[in-house]
C-alpha positions in Angstrom: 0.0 0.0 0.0 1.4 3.2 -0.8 2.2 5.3 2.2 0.1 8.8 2.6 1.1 12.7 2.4 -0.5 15.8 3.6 0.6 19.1 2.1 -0.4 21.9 4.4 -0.4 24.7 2.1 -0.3 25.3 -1.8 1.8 27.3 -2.5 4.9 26.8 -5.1 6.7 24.9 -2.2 3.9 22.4 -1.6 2.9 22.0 -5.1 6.5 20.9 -5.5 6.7 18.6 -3.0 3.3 17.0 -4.0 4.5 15.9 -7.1 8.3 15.1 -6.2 6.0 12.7 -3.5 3.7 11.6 -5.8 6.3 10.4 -8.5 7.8 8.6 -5.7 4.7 6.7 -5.0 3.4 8.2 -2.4 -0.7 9.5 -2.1 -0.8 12.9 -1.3 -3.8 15.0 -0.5 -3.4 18.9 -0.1 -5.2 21.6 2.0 -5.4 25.2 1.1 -6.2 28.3 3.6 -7.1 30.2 0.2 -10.0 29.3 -2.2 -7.6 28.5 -4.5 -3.4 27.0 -5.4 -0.6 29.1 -5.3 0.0 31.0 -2.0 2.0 34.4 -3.4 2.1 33.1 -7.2 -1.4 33.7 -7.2 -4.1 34.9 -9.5 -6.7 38.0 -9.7 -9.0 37.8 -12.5 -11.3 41.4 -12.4 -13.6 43.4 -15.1 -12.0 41.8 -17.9 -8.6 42.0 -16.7 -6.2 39.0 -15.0 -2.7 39.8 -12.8 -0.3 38.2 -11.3 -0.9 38.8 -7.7 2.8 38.5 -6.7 5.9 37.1 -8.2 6.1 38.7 -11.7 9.4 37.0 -13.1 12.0 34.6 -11.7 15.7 33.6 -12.8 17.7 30.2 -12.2 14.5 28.7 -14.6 16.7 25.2 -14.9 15.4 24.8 -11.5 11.7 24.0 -12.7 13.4 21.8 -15.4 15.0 19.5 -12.5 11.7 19.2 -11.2 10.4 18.0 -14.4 12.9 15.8 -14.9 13.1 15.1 -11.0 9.4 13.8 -11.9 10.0 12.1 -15.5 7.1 14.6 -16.7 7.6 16.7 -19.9 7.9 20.5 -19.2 4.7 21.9 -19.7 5.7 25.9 -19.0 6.9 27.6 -21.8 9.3 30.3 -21.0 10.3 34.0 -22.3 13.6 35.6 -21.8 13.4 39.5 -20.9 14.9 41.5 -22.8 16.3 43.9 -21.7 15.4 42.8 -18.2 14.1 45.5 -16.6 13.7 49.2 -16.6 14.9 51.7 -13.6 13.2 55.3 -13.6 14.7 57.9 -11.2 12.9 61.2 -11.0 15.4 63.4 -11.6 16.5 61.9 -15.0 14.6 62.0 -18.1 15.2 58.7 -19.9 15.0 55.3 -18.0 18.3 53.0 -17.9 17.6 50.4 -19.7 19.1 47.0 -18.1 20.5 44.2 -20.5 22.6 41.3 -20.0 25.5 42.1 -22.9 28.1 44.6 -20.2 28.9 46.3 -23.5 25.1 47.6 -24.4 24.8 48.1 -20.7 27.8 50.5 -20.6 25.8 52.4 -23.3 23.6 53.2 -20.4 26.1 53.6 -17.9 28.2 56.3 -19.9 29.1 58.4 -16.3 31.0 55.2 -14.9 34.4 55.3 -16.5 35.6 51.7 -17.6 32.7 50.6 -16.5 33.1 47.0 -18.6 35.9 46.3 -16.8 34.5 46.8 -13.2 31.7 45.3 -13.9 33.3 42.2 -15.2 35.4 42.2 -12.0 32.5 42.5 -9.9 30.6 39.7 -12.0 33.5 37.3 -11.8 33.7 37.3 -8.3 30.1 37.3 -7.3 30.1 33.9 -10.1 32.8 32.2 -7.8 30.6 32.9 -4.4 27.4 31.6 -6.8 29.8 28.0 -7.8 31.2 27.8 -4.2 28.2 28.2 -2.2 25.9 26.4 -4.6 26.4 22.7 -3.3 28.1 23.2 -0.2 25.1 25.7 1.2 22.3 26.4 -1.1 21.5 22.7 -2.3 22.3 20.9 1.0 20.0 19.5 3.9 22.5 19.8 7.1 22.3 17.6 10.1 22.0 20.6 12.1 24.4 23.6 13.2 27.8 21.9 13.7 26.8 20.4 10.2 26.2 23.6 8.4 30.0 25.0 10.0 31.7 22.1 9.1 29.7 22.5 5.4 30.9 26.4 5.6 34.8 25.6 6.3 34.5 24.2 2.8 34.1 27.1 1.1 36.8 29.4 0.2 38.2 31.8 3.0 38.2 34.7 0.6 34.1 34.9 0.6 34.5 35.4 4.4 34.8 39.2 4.3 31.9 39.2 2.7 29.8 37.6 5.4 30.5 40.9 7.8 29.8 43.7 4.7 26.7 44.9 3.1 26.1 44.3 -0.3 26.1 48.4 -0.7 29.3 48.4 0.6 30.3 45.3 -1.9 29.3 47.8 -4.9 31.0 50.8 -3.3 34.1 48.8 -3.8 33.7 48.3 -7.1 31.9 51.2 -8.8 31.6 54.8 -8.1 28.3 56.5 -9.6 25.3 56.2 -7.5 23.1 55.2 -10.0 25.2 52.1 -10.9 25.4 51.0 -7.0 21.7 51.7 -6.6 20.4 49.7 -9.7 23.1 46.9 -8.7 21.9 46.9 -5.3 17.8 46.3 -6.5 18.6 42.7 -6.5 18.5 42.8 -2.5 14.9 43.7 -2.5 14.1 40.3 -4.1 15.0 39.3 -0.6 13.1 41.2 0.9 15.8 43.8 2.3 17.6 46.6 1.6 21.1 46.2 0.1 22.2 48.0 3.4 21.0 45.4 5.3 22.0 42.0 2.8 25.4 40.6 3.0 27.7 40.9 0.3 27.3 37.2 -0.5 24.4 37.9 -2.3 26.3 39.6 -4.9 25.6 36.3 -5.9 22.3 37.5 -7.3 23.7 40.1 -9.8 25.5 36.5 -11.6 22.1 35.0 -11.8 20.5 38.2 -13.5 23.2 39.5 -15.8 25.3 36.1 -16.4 24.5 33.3 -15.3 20.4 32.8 -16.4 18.9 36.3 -16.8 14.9 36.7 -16.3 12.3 35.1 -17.7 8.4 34.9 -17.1 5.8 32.3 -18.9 3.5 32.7 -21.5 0.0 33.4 -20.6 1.4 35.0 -17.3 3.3 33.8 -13.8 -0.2 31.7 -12.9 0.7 29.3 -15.3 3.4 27.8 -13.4 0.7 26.9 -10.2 -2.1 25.7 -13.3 0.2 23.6 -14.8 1.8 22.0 -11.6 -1.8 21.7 -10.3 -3.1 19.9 -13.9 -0.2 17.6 -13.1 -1.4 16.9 -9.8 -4.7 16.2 -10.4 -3.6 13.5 -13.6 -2.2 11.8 -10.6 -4.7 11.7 -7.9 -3.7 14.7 -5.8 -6.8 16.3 -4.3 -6.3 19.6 -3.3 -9.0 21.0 -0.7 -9.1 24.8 -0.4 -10.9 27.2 2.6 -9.2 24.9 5.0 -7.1 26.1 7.6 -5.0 24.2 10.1 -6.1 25.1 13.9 -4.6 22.0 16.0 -2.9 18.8 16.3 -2.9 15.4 17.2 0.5 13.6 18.4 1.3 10.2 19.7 4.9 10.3 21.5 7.0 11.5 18.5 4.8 11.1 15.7 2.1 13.4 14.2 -1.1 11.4 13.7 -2.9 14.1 12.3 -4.0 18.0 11.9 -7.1 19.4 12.7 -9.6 22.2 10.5 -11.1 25.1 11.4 -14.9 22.7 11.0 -12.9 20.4 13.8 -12.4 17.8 11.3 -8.6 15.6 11.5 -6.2 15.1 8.6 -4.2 12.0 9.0 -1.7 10.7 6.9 2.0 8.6 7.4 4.0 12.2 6.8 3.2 16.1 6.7 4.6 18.4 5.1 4.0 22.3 5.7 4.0 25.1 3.4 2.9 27.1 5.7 5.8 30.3 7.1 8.3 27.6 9.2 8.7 29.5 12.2 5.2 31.0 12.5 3.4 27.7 12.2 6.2 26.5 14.9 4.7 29.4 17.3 1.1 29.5 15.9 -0.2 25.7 15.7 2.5 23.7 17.4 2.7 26.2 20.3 6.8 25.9 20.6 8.4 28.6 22.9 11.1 28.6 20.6 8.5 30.8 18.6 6.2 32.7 20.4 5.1 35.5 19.4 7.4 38.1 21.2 10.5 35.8 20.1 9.3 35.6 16.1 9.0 39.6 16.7 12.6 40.0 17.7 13.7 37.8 14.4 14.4 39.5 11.0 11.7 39.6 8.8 11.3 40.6 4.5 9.4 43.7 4.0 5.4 44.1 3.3 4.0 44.2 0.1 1.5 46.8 -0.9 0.1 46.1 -4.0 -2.1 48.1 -6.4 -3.8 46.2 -9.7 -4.8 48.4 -12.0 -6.7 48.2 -15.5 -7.1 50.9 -17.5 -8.2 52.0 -21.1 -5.3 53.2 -23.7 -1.7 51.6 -24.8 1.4 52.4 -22.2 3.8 53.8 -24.8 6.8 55.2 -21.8 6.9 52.3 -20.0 8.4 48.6 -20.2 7.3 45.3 -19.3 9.3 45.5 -15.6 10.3 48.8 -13.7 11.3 50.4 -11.2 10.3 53.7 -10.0 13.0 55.6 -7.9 14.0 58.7 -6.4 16.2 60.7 -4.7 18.5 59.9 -1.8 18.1 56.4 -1.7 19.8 55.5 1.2 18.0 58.0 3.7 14.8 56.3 2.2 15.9 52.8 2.9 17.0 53.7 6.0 13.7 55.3 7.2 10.9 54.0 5.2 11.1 50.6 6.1 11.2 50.9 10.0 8.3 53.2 10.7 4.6 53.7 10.8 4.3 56.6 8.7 3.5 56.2 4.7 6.1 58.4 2.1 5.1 60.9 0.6 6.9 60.2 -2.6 7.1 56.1 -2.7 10.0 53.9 -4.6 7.9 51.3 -6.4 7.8 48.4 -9.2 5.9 48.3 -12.0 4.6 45.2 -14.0 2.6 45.7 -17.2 2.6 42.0 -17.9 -0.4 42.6 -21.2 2.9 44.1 -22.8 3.9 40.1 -23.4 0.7 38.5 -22.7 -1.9 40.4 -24.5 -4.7 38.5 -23.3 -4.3 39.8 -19.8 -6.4 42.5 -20.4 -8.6 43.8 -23.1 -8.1 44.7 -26.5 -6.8 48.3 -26.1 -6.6 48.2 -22.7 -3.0 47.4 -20.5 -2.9 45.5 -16.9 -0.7 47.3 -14.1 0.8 45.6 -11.3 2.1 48.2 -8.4 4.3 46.7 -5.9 5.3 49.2 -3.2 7.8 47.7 -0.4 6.6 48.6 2.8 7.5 48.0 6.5 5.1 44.5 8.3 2.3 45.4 10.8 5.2 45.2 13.7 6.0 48.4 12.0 2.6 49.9 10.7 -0.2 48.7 12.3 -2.5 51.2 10.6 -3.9 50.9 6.9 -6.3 53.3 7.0 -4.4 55.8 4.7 -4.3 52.7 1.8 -6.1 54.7 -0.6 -4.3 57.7 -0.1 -0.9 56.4 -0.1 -2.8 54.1 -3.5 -3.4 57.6 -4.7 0.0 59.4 -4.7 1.6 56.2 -6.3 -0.7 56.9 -9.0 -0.6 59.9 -10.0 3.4 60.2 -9.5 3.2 56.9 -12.1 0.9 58.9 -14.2 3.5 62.3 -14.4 6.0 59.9 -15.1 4.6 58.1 -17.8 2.9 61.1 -19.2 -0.7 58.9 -19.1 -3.3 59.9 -16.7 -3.9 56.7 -14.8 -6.8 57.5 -12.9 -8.5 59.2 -15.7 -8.3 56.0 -17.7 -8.7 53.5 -15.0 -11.1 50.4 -15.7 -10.7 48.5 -12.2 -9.0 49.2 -9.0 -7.9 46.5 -6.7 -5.6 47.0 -3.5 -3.7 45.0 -1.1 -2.0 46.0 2.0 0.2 44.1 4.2 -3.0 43.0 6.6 -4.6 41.5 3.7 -1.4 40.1 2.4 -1.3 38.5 5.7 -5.1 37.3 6.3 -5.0 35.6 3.0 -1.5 33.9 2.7 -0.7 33.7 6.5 2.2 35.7 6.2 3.7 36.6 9.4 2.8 40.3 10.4 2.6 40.8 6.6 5.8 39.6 5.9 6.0 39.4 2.3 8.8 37.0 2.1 9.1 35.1 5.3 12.0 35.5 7.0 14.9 37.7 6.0 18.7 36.4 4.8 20.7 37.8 7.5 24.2 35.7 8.4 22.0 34.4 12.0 18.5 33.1 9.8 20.6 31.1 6.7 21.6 28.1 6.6 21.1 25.8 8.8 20.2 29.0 11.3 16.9 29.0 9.6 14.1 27.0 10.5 14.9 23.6 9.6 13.1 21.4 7.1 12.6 19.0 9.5 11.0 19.0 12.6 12.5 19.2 16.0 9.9 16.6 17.8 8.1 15.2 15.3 9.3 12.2 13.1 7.6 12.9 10.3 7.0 16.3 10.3 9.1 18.6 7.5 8.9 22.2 6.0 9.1 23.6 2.9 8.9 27.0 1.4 10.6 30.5 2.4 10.9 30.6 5.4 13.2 27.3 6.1 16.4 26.0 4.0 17.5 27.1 1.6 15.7 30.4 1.3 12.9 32.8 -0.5 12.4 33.2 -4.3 10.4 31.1 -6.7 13.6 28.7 -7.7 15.3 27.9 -4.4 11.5 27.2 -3.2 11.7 24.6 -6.0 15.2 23.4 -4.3 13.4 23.5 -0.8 11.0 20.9 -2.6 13.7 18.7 -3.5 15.8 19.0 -0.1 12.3 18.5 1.7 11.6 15.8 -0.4 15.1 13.6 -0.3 14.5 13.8 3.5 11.5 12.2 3.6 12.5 9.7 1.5 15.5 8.9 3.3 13.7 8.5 6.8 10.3 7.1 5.6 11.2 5.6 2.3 9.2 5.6 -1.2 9.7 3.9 -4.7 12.2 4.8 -7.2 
């Protein structure tokens, strides 16, 4: 008889690890908080219009091919490279820079940073040798816990060491010496969920994956496709998924879980869980560890709050790109202050996603989609969203001047999410939009771990554990999830 799964949560983690499980032999059965699959690479579909509720593009995309293959299924995703990868708009210039893989084009851009091929390349070069001397020793590795994860960490080169201690700003200030290079460098950081003054320098690592190593890419018929597809596969399998459930309590027996309980008091048993859920909140929330109570998960580092606006609106975007940013001036003072108070700016640094530009059918013949994602501070931060639509309203129309298209003139629909409804509907702690941040004391094996401390058959998956946030090393937290229970609890080959 095959042995049994539950997937709390799906989300890109849990979807993963569902089929990984399932190709293994291995019934699965999946419950969702949300009425429908995804968690943050989610769908809205409105007035005619469909976005992308979160992630907008990805890089490392041979990652979803090792699942496929992981799986012996046929890639069903098609991808598209971005080209050029992304736009960066600060207010007091009049033309964008326009970001591109080939250093030579992008020095075309650069023209105030004398030689800037050459430091560039530098800078590349070394961030590629942190990238191939972290990628197996750290990144793609389950560790036995912490004296594990040091012994793993004396394997890697001495030379990254200095990097461990810097920020990634001060990485750039190294190597280049107009601000505008530094700051568009440094955007990368926010993918974390951080600021590049508070991300180590190891993730330099990040600006090889985008300009050398894989670029960015999204997927035809928009980022959804990825959780359809996966969830097509699932269901040729036998993977039920059962949404508007939420996990409440628990049932143990000495060290093993024998099952979870709904919010309608019904219990979910099965041979082994895995959560999708954020790994140190469901530790504090549903498991009641002291480890992770709620003053303790306060005091850790977490990834800033989305606020997210999703606009439709009648006429073609001519001044803008596919993905932006919107910037202005003195980036550091904003960084510094923004992000750590209760108070909404007055002139907001934003992204911008008009994802109808490459998939027409997101919105309307003659009409475009707009996805807003300002970076704000979680509700430990700002409690109060009762200024939403005003602080909505000033991202607008400062979009709108910029652009030289008057947004709320034209607008079709008008959707909104702040960081309390970003948290109600994914169960992201306090609104954190990433789960835990990437500090040197929460990676590694210093994050949550993807197995359980008590429970025998408990694991993790997803952001917040090993090895980290992003839609590709989710993917890897799949597999690493996945090769532990099938070393402890077995499955077929």
């Amino acid at each position: 008889m095959s042995k049994t799964a539950l997937i709390i949560g799906a989300g890109l983690g849990g979807l993963a690890t569902a089929l990984r499980l399932v190709s293994k032999g291995y019934k699965v059965t999946i419950i969702e908080k949300h009425h429908q699959a995804g968690g943050r690479l989610n769908q809205l579909k409105k007035d005619g219009f469909t976005f992308d509720v979160g992630p907008s593009f990805f890089s490392m995309s041979y990652e979803f091919k090792e699942l496929f293959d992981y799986c012996k299924i046929a890639n069903p995703l098609q991808f598209n490279a971005l080209d050029p990868l992304y736009s960066v708009y600060f207010s007091y210039k009049k033309k964008p820079y326009l970001i591109h893989k080939n250093l030579e084009k992008l020095a075309t851009e650069f023209v105030d940073e004398k030689d800037f091929v050459r430091k560039a390349t530098a800078y590349l070069k070394a961030a590629k040798e942190v990238f191939d001397d972290t990628e197996y020793r750290v990144i793609k590795k389950n560790f036995d816990g912490k004296m594990d994860y040091l012994y793993q960490l004396t394997k890697v080169p001495l030379k990254h060491g200095p990097k461990l201690f810097r920020s990634m700003w001060s990485e750039l200030e190294r190597h280049f010496e107009t601000e505008e290079v530094k700051i568009i460098f440094s955007l990368v950081a926010f993918f974390l969920g951080a600021t590049p003054f508070d991300t180590p320098a190891v993730y330099s690592l990040l600006n090889y994956t985008e300009l050398v190593h894989d670029g960015y890419w999204n997927v035809k018929g928009g980022m959804y496709t990825i959780t359809e597809e996966i969830v097509k596969l699932l269901k040729n399998n036998g993977v039920e998924i059962i949404y508007n459930t939420e996990i409440k309590q628990f049932v143990q027996e000495g060290k093993t879980l024998k099952g979870f309980v709904d919010q309608h008091g019904k219990t979910w048993s099965a041979d082994v869980f895995v959560s999708n859920a954020d790994a140190a909140a469901f530790r504090g929330n549903i498991l009641g560890r002291k480890k992770y109570t709620e003053a303790k998960l306060d005091k850790m580092d977490w990834t800033l709050s989305p606020f997210t606006i999703y606009l439709g609106v009648k006429g073609k975007l001519e001044n803008i790109h596919h993905h932006n940013y919107f910037l202005g001036e003195n980036f550091k003072d904003y960084a510094d202050k923004i992000f750590k108070t209760g108070v909404s700016p007055n002139k907001p640094y934003y992204y911008v996603n008009v994802s109808s530009k490459s998939n027409p059918e997101c919105a309307p013949e003659g009409c475009e989609n707009i996805f807003i994602l300002c970076p704000m501070p979680d509700l430990r931060y700002k409690k109060d969203w009762s200024d939403r639509e005003a602080l909505a309203d000033t991202i607008i129309a400062d979009l709108s001047q910029r652009i030289d298209f008057d947004l709320k003139e034209n607008t079709v629909t008008r959707t909104i999410y702040d960081p309390i409804e970003w948290e109600k509907m994914f169960n992201l702690y306090k609104g954190s939009g990433l789960g835990l941040a990437h500090g040197m004391n929460q990676i590694g094996a210093l994050r949550p771990s993807n197995k359980d401390e008590e429970y025998e058959n408990l694991y993790y998956v997803g952001a917040s554990t090993t090895p980290g946030t992003g839609l590709p090393i989710v993917v890897i937290s799949s597999r690493l999830a996945t090769e532990r229970i099938l070393e402890e609890h077995g499955g077929t080959i």
